[in-house]
MMTF fields as JSON, N, C-alpha, C and O atoms, coordinates in Angstrom:
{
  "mmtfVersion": "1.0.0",
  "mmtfProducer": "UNKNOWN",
  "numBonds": 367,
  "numAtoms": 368,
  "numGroups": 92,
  "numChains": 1,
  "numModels": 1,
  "chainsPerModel": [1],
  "groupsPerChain": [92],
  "chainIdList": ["A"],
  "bondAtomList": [4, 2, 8, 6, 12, 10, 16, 14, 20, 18, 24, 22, 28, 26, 32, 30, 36, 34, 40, 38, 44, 42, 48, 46, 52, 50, 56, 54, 60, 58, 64, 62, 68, 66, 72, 70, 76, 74, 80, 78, 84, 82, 88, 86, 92, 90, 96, 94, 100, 98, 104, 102, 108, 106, 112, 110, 116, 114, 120, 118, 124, 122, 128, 126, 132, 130, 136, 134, 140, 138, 144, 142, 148, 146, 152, 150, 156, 154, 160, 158, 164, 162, 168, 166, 172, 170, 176, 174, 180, 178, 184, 182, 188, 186, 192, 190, 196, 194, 200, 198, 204, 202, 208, 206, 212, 210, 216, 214, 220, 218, 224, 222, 228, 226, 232, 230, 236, 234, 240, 238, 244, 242, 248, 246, 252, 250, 256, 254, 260, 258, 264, 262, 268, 266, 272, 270, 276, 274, 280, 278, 284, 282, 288, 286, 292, 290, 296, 294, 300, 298, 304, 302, 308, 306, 312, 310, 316, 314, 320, 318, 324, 322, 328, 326, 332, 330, 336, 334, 340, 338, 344, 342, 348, 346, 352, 350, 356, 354, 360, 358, 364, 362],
  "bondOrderList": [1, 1, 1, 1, 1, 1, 1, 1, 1, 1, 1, 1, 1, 1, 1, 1, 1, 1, 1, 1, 1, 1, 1, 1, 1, 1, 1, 1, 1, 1, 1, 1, 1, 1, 1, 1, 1, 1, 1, 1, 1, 1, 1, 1, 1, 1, 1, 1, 1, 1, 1, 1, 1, 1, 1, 1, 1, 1, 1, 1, 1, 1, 1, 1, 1, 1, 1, 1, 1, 1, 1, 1, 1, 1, 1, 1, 1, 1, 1, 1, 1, 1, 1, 1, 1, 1, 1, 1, 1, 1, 1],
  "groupList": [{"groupName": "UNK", "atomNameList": ["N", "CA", "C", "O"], "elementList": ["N", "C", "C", "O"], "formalChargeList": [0, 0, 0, 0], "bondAtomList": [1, 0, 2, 1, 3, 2], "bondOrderList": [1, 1, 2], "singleLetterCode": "X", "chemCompType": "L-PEPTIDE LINKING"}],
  "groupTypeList": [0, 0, 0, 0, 0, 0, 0, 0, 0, 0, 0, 0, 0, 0, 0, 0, 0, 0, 0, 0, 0, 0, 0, 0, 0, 0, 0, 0, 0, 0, 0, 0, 0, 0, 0, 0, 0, 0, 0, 0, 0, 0, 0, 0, 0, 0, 0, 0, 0, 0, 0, 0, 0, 0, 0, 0, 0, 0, 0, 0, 0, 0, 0, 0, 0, 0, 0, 0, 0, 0, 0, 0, 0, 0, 0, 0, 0, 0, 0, 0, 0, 0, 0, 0, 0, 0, 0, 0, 0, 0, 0, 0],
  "groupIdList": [1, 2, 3, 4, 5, 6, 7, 8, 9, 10, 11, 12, 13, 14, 15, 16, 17, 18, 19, 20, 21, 22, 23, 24, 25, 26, 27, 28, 29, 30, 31, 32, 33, 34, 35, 36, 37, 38, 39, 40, 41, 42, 43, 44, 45, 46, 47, 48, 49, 50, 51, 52, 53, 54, 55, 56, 57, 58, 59, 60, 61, 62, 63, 64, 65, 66, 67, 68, 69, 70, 71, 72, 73, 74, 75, 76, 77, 78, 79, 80, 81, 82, 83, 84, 85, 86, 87, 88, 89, 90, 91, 92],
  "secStructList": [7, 7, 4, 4, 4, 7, 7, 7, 7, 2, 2, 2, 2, 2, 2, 2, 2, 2, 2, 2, 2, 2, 6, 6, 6, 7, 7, 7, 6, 6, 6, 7, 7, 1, 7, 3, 3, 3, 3, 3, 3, 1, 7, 7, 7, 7, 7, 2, 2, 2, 2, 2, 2, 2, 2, 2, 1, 1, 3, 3, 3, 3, 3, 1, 7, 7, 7, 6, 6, 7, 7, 7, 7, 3, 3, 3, 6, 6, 6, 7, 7, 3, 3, 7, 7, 7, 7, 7, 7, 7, 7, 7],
  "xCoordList": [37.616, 38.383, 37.563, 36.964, 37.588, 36.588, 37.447, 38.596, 37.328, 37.688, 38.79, 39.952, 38.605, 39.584, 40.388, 41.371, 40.281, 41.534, 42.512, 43.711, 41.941, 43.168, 44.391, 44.218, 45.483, 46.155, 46.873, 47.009, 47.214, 47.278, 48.811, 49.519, 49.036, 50.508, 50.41, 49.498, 51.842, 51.705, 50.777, 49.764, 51.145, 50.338, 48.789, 48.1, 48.317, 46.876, 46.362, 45.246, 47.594, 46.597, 47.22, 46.369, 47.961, 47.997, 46.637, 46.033, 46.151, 45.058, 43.531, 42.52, 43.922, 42.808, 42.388, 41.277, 44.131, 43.863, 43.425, 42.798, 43.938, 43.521, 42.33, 41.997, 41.569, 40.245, 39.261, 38.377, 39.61, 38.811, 39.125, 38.492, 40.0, 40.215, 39.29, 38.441, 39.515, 38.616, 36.899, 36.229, 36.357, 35.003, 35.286, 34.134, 35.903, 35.285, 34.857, 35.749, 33.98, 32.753, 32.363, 32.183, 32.015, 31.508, 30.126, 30.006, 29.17, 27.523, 27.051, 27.708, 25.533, 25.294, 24.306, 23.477, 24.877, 24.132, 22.789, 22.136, 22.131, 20.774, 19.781, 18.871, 20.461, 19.765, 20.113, 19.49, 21.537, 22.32, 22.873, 23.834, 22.364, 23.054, 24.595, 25.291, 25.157, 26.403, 27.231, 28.353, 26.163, 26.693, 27.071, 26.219, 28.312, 28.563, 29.909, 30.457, 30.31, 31.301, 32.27, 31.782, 33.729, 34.08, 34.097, 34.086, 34.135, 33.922, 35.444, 36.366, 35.613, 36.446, 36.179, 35.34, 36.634, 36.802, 37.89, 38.581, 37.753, 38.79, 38.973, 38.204, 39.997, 40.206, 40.921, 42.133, 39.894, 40.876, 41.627, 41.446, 42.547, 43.513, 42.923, 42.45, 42.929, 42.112, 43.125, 44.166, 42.629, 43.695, 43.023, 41.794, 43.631, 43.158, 42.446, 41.366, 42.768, 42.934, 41.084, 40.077, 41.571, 40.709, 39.085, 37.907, 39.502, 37.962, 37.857, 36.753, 38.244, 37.95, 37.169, 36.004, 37.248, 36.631, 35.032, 33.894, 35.51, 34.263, 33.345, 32.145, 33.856, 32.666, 32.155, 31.08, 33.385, 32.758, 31.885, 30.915, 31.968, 30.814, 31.045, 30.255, 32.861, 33.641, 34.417, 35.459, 33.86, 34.281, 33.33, 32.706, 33.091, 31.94, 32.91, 33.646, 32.743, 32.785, 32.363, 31.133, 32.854, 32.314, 31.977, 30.971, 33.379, 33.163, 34.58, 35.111, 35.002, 35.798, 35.844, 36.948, 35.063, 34.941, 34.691, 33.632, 35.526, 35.366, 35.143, 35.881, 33.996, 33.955, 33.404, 33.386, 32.952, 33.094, 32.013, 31.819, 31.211, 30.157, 30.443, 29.668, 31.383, 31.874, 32.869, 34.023, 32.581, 33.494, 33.099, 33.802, 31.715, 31.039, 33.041, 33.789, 32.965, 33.815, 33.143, 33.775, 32.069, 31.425, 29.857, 29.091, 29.337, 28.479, 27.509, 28.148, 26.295, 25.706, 24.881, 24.07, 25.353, 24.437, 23.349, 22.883, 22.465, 20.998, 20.055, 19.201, 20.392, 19.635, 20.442, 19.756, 21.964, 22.621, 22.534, 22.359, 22.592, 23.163, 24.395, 24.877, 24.743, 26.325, 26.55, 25.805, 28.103, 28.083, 29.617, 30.259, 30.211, 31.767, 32.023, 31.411, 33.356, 33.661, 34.142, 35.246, 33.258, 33.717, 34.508, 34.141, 35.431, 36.33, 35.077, 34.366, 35.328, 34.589, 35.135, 36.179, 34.115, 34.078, 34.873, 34.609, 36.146, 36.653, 36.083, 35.85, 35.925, 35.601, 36.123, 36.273, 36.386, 36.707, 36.604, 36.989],
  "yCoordList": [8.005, 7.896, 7.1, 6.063, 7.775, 6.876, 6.179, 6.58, 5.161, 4.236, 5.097, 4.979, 5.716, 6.592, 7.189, 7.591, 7.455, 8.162, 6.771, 6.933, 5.631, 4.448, 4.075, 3.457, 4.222, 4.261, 2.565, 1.895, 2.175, 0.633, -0.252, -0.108, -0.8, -1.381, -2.616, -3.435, -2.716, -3.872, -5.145, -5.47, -5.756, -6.786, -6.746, -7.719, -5.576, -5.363, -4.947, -4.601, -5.105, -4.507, -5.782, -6.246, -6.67, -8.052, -8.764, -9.453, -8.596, -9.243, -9.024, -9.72, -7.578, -6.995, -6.996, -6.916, -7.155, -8.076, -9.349, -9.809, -10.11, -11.433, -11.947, -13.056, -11.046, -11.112, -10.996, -11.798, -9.674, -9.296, -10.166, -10.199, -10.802, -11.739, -12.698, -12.936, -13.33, -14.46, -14.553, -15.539, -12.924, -12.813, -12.515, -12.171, -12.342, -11.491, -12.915, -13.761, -13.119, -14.052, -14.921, -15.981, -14.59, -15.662, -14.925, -13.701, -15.804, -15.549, -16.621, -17.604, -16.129, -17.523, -18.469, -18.297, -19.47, -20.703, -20.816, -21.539, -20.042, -20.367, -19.16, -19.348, -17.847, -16.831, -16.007, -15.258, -16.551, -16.021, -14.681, -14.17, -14.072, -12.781, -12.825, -13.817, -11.271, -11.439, -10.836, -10.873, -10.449, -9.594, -11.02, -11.258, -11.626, -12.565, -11.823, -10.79, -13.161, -12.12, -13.457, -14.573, -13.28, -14.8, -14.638, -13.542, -16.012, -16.268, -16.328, -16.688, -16.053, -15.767, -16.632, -16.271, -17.833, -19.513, -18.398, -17.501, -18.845, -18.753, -16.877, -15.926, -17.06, -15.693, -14.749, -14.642, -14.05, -12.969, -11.957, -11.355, -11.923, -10.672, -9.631, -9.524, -8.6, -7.431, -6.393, -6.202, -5.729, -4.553, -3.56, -3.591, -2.733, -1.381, -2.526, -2.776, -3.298, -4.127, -4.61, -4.497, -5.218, -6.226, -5.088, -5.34, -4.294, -3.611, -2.984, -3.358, -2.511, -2.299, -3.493, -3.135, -4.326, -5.412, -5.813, -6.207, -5.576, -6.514, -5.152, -5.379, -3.471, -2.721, -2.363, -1.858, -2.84, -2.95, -4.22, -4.031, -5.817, -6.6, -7.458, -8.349, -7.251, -8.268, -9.535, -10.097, -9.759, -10.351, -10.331, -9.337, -11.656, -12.231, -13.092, -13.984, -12.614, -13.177, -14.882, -14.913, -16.145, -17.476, -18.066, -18.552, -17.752, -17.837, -18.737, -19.428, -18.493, -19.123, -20.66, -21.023, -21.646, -22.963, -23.37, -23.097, -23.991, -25.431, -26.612, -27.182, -27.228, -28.657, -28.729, -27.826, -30.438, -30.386, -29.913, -30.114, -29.281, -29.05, -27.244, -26.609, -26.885, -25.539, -25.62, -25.355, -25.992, -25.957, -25.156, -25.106, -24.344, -23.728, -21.809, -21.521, -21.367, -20.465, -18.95, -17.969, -19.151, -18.225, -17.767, -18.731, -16.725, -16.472, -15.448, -14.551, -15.465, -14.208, -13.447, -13.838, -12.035, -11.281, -10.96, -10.033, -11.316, -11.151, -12.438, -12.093, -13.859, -15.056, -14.892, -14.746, -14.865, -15.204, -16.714, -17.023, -17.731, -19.069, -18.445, -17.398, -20.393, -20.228, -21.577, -22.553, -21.306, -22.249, -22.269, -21.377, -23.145, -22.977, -22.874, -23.24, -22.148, -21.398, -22.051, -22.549, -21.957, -21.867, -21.5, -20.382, -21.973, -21.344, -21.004, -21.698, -19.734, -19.21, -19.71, -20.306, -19.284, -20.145, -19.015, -17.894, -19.238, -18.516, -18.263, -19.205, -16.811, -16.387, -16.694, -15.523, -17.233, -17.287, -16.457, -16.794],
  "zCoordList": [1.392, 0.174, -0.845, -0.561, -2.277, -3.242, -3.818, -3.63, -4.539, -5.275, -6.104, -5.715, -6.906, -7.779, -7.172, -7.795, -5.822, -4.74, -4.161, -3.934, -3.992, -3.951, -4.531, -5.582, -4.237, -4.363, -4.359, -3.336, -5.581, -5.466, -5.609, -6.605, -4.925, -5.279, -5.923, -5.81, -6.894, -7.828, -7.273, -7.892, -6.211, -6.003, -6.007, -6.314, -5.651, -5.638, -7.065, -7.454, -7.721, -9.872, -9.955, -10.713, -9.805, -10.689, -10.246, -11.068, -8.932, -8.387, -8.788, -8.878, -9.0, -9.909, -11.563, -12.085, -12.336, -13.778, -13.939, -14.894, -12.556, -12.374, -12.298, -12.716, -11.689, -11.409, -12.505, -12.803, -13.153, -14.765, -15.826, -16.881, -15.583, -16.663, -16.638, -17.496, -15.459, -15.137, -15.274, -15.58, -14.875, -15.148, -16.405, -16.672, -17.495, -18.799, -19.749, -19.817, -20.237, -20.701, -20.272, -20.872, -18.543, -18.376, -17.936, -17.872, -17.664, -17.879, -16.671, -16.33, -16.003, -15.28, -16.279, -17.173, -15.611, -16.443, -16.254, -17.007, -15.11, -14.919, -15.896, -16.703, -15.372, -15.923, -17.228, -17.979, -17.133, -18.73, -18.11, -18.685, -17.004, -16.598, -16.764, -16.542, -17.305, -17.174, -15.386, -14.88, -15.079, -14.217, -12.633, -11.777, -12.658, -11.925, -11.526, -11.91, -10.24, -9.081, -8.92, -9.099, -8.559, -8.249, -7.046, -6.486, -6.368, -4.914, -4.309, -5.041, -3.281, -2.077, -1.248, -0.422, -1.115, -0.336, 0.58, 0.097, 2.193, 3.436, 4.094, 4.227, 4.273, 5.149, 4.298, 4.113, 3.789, 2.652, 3.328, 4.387, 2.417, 2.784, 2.316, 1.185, 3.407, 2.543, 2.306, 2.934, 1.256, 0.757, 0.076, 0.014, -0.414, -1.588, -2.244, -1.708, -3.276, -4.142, -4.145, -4.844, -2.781, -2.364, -2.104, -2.357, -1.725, -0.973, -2.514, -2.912, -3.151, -5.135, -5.412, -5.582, -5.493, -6.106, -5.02, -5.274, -4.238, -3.521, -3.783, -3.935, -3.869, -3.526, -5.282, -5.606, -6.317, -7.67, -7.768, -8.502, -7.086, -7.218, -7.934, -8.248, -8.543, -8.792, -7.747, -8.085, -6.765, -5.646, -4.953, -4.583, -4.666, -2.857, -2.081, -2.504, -0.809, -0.118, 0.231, 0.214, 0.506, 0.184, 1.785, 2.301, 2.282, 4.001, 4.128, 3.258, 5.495, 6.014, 5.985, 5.578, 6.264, 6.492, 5.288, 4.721, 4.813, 3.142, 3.5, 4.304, 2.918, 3.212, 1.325, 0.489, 1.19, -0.303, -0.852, -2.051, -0.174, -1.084, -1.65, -2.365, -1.241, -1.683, -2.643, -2.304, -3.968, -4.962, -6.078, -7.088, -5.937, -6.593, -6.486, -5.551, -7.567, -7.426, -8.269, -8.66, -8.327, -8.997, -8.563, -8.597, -8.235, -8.173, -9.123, -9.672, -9.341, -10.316, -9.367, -8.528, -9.76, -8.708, -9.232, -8.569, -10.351, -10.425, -9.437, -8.619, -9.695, -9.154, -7.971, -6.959, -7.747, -6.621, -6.512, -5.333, -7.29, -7.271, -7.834, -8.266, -7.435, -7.694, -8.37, -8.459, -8.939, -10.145, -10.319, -9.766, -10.99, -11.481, -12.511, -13.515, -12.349, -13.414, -14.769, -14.992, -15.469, -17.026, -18.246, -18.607, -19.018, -19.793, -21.232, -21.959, -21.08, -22.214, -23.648, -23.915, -24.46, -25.989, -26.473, -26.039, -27.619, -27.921, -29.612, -30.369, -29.992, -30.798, -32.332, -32.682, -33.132, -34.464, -35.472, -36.591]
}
């Protein structure tokens, strides 16, 4: 089944507006790339929803185990550092 054949229930498109919202202007700080993913801290629930996002590249995986040095919630997939997330500059 491709992506366009998924079939999605409300909870999996609020999760998925949720998500695009959150990446839309943000950039990495190291390379300026826009093309960044947010991170997935613990045991995700997977769904339609969920496998959309991780195989569009809007979603990584972070890992199960948090200790404090995982507060990073953003990653860029050109360098692949990671960084937290930023409220973008709003336009005037």
């Amino acid at each position: 089944m491709n992506l366009k054949e998924m079939r999605l229930d409300k909870k999996d498109l609020r999760m998925i507006k949720e998500t695009e919202r959150i990446l839309k202007g943000q950039s990495c700080p190291f390379c300026s790339s826009e093309k960044v993913a947010q991170i997935r801290w613990g045991l995700p629930m997977f769904s339609q929803g969920m496998e959309q996002l991780l195989a569009q590249g809007k979603v990584v995986l972070g890992g199960c185990v948090l200790d404090e040095a995982d507060d990073q919630d953003m990653q860029c997939l050109d360098c692949e550092k990671t960084f937290e997330f930023h409220k973008p500059k709003q336009s005037r």
